[in-house]
Structures are given as C-alpha cells and as structure tokens.
N, C-alpha and C positions, 0 to 999 in steps of 0.2 A: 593551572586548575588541578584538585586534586585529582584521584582516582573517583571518588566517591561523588565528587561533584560531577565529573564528565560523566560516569554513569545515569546520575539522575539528570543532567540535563540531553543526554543525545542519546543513551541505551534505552533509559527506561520509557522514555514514550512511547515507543514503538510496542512495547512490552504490554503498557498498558493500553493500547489502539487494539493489539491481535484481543487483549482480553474482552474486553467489548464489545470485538466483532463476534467471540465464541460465548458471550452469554446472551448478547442479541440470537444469536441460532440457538439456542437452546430454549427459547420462548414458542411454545406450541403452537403450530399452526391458526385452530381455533380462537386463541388470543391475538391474532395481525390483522388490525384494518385493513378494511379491502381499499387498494389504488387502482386508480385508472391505468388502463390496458399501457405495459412498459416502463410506467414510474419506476417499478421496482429496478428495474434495468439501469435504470441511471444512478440510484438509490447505490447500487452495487459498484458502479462506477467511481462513485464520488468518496464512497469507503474504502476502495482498495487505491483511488489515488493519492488519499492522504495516507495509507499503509506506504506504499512507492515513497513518497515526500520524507515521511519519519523514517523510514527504514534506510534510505539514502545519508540521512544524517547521521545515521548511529556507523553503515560503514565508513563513510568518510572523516568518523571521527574514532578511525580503529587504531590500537600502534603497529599494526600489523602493516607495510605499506603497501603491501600484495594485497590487500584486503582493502585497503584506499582505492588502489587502483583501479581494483575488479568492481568497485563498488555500484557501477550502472547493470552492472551484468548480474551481481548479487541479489541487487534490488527486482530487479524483473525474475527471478530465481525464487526469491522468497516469495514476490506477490499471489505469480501463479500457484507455484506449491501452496500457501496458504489457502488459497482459494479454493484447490482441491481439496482442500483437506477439512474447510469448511463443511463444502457442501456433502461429504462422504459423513460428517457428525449428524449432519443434518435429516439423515437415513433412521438416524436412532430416536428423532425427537419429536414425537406425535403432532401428525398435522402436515410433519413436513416431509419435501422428498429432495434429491439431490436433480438438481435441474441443469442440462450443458449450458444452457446459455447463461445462468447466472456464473456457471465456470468461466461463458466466455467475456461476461461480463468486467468479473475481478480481474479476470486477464487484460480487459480492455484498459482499465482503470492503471493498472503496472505500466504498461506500454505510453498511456495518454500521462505519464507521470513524467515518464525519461523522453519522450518529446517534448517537453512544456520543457524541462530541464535544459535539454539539446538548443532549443531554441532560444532560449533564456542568455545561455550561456557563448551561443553564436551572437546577438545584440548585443550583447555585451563586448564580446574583442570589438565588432566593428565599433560601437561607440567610443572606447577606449584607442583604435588606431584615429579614428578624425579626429581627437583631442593631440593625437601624438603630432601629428602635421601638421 
C-alpha cells in the first residue's frame, strides 16, 4: 500500500474523529439538548472508545516499530490527553464548562477500548490454540 493510501486509511481517521469531537465542543451550550441525568456520560464514553479504536489503528499501522509496539500504551496516552484537552476548550465556548467527570469519562472510554482489545485478542489465541490440537 502506498504511503498516501495507508495514511488515508489508518492515519487519517483518527484525524478526522478528534475533528468532530473539537467542533461538537465548540457548539454552545444553549444549543445542546437537554438528556437525561448521565446520558451525556456515556455519550462521552462511546466517543472516546471509538477515538482508543481509530487511534490504535493508526499506531499499529506506524513504520516506526517502537511505535507498533507501544501502541496500547499510545492509545490510552492520546485518549486521555485528548480528553483533557477537550474539555480545557471547552472553558472558552459559551454555555460550557470543563467538567472532571466528563475527563473521567473520555478516560473511561480509552481504558474500556484497550480491554475490549485485551479481551478480544485473549479469545482469540485461545480459539486459535483448540484449532491447533
């Protein structure tokens, strides 16, 4: 695959995930339907585990192989950080305020990413060793 191909298919998504999460936060408060008590929490959840998903794909699809390797470690690195970094924008953009729990939210969602990963990828050897026997 080329350069330009593996960029648009495993760099740039991710690319284009964080941009959608930073112009969804730039939408003013007074503009958000109100949810029932904690949707938003999961809402936050479900965004930052597809950030963990895409963002796993792009390192493990790095030349760098220090950068393969690290890539669960990466991925929880970026999520968080993103998420801080969300909600610090989110200071400047009428209506809204920067909330820990939606920090600890995005964090959830990084973490609930690389276990689903972890577990994913444990079923799997075991599936693959009762084939080998």
């Amino acid at each position: 695959m080329s350069d330009g191909g593996k960029f648009a298919r495993y760099h740039l998504p991710p690319l284009v995930w964080a941009t959608i999460i930073f112009i969804e936060s730039s939408i003013p408060g007074h503009k958000f339907p109100t949810t029932p008590l904690g949707t938003d929490k999961l809402v936050h959840v479900a965004i930052f585990f597809i950030l963990g998903w895409l963002s796993h794909r792009a390192f493990t699809h790095q030349s760098s192989e220090l950068v393969s390797k690290m890539s669960l470690y990466l991925t929880l690195v970026v999520t968080i950080l993103y998420g801080f970094s969300d909600e610090f924008h989110q200071l400047f953009v009428p209506g809204r305020t920067a909330n820990m729990y939606d920090m600890a939210a995005d964090a959830l969602g990084g973490f609930l990413f690389i276990a689903v990963f972890l577990v994913v990828q444990l079923l799997r050897k075991n599936a693959s060793q009762r084939t080998i026997s």
